[in-house]
C-alpha positions in Angstrom: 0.0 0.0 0.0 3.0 2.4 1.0 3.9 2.1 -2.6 0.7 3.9 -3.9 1.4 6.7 -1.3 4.9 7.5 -2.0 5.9 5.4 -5.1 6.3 7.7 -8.8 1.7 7.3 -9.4 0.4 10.0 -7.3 -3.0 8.8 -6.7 -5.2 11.3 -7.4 -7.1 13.8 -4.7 -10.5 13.3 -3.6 -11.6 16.6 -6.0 -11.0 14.7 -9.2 -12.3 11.4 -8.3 -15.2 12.9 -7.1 -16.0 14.2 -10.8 -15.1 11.5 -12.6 -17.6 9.4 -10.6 -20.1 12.2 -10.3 -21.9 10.6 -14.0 -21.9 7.5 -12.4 -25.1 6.5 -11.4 -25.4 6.2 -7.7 -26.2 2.1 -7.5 -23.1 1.5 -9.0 -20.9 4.1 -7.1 -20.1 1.6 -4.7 -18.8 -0.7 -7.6 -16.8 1.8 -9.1 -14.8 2.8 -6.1 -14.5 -0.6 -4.6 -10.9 -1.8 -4.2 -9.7 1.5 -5.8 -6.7 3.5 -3.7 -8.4 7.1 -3.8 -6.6 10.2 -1.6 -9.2 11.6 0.4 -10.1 13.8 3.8 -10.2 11.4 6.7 -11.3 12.0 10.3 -11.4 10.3 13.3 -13.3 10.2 17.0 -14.2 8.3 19.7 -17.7 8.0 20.7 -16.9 9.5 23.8 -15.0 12.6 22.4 -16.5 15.8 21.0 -14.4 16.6 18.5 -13.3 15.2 14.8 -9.4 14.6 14.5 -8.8 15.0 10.6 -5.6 13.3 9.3 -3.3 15.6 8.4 -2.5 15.4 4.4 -5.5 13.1 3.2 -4.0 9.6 3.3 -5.1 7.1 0.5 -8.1 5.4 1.5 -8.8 1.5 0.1 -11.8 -0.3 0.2 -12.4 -3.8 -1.0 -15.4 -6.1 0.6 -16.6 -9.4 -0.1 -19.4 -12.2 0.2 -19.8 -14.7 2.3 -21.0 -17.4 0.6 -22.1 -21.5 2.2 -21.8 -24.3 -1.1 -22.5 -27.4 -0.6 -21.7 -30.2 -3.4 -24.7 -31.9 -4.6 -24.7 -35.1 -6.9 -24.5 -34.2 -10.7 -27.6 -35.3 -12.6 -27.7 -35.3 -16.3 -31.3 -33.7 -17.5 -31.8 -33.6 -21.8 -28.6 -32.8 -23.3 -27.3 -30.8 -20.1 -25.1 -31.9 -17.4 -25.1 -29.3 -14.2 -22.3 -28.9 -13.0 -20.7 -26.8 -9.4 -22.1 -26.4 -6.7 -25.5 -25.2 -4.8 -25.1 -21.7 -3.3 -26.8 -21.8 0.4 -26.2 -19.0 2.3 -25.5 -15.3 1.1 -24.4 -12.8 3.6 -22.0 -9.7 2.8 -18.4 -9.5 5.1 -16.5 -7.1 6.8 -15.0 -3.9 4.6 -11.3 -4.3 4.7 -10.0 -0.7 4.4 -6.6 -0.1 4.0 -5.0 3.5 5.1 -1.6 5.0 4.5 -0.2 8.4 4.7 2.3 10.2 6.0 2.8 12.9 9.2 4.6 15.8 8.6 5.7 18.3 11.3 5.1 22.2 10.9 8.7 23.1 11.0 10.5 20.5 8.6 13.2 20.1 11.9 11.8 17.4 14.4 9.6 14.3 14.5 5.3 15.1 14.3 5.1 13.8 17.9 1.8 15.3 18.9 -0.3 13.7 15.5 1.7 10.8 15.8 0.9 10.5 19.3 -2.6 10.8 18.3 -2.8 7.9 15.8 -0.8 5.6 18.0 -3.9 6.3 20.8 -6.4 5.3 18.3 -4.3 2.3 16.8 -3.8 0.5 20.4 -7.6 1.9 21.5 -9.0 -1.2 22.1 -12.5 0.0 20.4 -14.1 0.7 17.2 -13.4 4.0 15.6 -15.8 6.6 14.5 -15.2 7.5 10.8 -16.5 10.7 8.9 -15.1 10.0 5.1 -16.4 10.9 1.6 -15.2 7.5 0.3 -16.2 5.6 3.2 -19.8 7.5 3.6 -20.6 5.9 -0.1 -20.1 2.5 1.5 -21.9 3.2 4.5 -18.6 2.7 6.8 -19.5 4.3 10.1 -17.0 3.0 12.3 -13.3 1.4 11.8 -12.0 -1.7 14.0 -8.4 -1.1 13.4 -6.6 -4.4 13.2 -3.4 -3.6 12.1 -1.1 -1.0 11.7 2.7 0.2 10.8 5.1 2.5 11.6 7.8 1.9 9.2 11.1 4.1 8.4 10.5 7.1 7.1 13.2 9.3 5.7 13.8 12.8 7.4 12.9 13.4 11.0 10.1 15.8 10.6 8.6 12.5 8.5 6.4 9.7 9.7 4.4 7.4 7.1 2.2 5.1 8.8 -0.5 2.2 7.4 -3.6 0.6 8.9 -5.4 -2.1 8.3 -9.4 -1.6 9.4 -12.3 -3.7 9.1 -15.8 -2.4 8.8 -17.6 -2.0 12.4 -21.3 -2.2 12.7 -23.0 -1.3 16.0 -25.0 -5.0 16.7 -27.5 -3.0 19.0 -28.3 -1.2 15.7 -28.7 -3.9 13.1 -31.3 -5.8 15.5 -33.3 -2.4 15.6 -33.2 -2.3 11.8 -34.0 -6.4 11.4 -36.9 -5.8 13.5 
């Protein structure tokens, strides 16, 4: 992911993707942007704090999801000229979002390390609870809330220079989809 960030393809900002999706029809938004690195604002918050903490220099955001699917092999039965074939597909249910973000901290004055933003990640990274989320890109998906499961603090060159990479899965609250199932 890193690569995307700081390799020679600049992804582009949030502005441009946002027009060349804005013909897109919005069912198929979610289609167009899934698994695609996009740069984009990003904040952050507990539930129990009042204010938004916006990432400094919009990190790329990633978001790819997938379906959960039960087969079950059945015996083959040949009926005219056609033999099926595969398997039976039980049980649909839609996964986790896996959303990947990487950017990089910079400090003010280009002479010492961004303690005080990379103090703040770090909180949220070993937080022990979902995340609240406010996100263009993720608001499409419907992504609320981040479980953070992994994340990276690798060298970075220059001491006023931090990159830094999570790995998040999508959070829903479960008091929430009971409400909505009933």
């Amino acid at each position: 992911m890193l690569e995307f960030v700081f390799g020679t393809a600049v992804p582009p900002y949030w502005r441009q993707v946002e027009q060349q999706i804005a013909s897109v029809p919005d069912d198929l938004k979610r289609e167009a942007l899934l698994g695609v690195d996009t740069q984009c604002p990003l904040s952050l918050k507990w539930e129990s704090e009042g204010e938004w903490w916006q990432m400094p220099l919009d990190p790329v955001v990633s978001v790819r999801g997938r379906n959960e699917i039960v087969k079950r092999s059945v015996l083959k039965v040949k009926t005219g000229d056609k033999e099926r074939r595969g398997t039976v597909k039980e049980l649909w249910s839609q996964g986790d979002y896996e959303v990947s973000i990487a950017g990089v901290l910079m400090s003010g004055d280009g002479c010492e390390l961004p303690e005080t933003a990379l103090r703040k990640l770090r909180g949220y990274c070993e937080g022990r609870e979902s995340v609240e989320v406010l996100s263009p890109l993720l608001d499409i998906f419907g992504i609320r809330r981040l479980a953070i499961e992994s994340f990276e603090f690798p060298h970075t060159a220059g001491m006023e220079n931090q990159m830094y990479a999570l790995t998040c899965s999508s959070d829903d609250f479960y008091k929430e989809s009971l409400l909505i199932a009933e």
